[in-house]
C-alpha positions in Angstrom: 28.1 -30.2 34.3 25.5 -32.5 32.8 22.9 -30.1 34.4 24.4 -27.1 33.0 24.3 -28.4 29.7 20.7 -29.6 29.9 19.0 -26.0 30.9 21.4 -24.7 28.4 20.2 -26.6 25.5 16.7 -26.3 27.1 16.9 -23.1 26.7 18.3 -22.7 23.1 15.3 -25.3 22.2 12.8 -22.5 23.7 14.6 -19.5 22.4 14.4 -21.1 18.9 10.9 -21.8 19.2 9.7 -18.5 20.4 11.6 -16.7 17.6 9.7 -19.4 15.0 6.5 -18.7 16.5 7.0 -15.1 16.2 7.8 -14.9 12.8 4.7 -16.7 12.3 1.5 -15.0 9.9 -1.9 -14.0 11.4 -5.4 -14.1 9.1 -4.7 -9.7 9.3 -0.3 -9.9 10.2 2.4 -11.0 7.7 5.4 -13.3 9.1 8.6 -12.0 8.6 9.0 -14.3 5.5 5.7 -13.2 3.6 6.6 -9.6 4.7 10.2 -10.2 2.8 8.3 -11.8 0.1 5.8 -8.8 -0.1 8.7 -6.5 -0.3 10.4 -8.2 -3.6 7.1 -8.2 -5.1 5.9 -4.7 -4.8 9.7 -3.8 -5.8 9.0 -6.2 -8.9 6.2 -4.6 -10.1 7.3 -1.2 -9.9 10.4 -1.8 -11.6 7.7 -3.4 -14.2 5.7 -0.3 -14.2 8.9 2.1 -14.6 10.2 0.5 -16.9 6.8 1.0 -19.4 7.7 4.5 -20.9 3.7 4.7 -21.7 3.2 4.7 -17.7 4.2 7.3 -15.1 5.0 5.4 -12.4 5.0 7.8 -10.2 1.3 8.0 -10.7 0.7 4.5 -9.6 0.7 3.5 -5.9 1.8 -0.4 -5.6 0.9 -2.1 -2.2 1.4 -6.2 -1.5 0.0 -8.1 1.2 0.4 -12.0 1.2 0.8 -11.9 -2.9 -2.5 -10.0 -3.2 -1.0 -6.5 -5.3 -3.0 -3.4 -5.2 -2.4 -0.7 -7.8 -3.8 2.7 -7.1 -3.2 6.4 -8.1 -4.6 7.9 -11.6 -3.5 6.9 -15.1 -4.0 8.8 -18.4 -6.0 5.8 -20.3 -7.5 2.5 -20.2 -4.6 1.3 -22.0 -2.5 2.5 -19.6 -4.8 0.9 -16.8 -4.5 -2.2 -18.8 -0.8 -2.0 -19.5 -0.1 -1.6 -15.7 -2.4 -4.5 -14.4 -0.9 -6.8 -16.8 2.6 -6.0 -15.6 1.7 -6.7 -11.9 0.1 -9.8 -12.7 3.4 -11.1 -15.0 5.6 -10.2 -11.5 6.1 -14.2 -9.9 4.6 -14.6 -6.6 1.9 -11.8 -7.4 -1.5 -14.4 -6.3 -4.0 -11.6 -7.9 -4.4 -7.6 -8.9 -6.5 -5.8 -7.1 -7.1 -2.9 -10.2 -8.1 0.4 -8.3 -6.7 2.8 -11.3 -8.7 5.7 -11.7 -8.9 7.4 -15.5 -7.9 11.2 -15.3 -8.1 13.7 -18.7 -4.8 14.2 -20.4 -1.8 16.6 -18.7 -2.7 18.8 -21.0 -6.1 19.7 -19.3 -5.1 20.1 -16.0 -4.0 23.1 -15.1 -0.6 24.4 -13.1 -2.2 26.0 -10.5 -4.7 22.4 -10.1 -1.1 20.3 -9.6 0.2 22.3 -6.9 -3.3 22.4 -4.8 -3.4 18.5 -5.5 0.2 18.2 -4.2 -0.8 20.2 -0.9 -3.8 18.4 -0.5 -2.0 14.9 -0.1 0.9 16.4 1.9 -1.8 17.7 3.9 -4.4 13.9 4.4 -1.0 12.4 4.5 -0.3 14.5 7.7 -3.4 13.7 9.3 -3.4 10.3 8.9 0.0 10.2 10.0 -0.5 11.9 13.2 -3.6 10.2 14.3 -1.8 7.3 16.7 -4.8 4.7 15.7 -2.9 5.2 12.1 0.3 6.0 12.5 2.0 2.7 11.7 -0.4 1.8 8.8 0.2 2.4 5.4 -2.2 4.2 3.4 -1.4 5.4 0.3 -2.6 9.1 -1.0 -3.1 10.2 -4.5 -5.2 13.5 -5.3 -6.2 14.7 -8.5 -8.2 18.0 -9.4 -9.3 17.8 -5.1 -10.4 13.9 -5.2 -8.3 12.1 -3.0 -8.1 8.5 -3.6 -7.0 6.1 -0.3 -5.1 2.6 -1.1 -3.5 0.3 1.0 -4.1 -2.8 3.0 -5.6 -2.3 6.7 -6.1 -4.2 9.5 -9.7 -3.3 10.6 -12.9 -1.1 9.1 -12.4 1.1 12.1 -9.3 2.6 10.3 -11.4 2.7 7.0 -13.4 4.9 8.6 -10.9 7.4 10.6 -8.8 7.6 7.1 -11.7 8.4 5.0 -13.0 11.1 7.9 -9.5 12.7 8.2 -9.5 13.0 4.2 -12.6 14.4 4.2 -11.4 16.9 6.9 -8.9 18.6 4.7 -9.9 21.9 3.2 -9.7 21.7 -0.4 -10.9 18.3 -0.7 -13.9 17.8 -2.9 -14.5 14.1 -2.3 -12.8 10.6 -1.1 -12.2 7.6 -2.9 -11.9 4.3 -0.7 -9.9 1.7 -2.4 -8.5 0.9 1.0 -8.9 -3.1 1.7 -8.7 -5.3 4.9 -6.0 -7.6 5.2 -7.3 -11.1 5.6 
């Protein structure tokens, strides 16, 4: 019996352990707590963001990786650019802004047809970086405006940098590429 229990609680001591050390972060990989944590503070700040009736929300990309906040996508002024930055950085837990906001004229210089061919030229990178496997699991936000497509997000190596930004590139329609994508460190 004695023996029994032993292994037993041997074994509960290394199951626990195992499941410790893999919840545990990396220099370019989130634990499961930071990743939890990372969640609640992108939620934060868009609930921030959406609830400014001066900024579109969904406009503005928000990424988090351990407290480091990323805001991308186009806004309609530098007050708006402002606005949004300062509501990310008021979110607690947000470490720093990353501010890569792009300015874009007002809605009322872009034209219909312009919205629909940006729409189809993000459904369109989004689908090639999707289905390239070296990419597949990362998260790369894509915004387009007037045929410039900007790429946000946090990545794990400049090797993905690269196939994102050539995939982009790739897509008919698309005039140029922005790379506001960052490594995770």
């Amino acid at each position: 019996m004695k023996l029994t229990t032993r292994h037993f609680t041997t074994f509960l001591s290394a199951m626990a352990l195992a499941s410790v050390l893999g919840c545990a972060s990396s220099p370019t990989q989130e634990g499961t707590g930071e990743y939890v944590d990372d969640s609640v503070i992108t939620s934060k700040v868009k609930s921030a963001i959406f609830g400014e009736p001066s900024l579109k929300s969904i406009e503005i990309s928000v990424e988090t990786f351990k407290g480091v906040v990323q805001l991308s996508g186009f806004v309609s002024s530098a007050e708006n650019e402002s606005k949004a930055v300062e509501l990310a950085r008021s979110v607690k837990g947000v470490k720093s802004v990353k501010d890569d906001l792009r300015l874009k004229p007002s809605p009322t210089q872009e034209k219909a047809g312009e919205y629909v061919d940006d729409s189809v030229i993000t459904s369109k990178v989004k689908a090639a970086i999707f289905g390239e496997p070296s990419l597949k699991s990362i998260e790369i936000s894509v915004e387009t405006f007037k045929g410039v497509v900007q790429l946000s997000g946090f990545v794990r190596s400049a090797e993905n940098i690269s196939k994102a930004v050539e995939l982009a590139r790739s897509v008919k329609g698309v005039k140029s590429v922005k790379d506001d994508m960052r490594l995770k460190q």
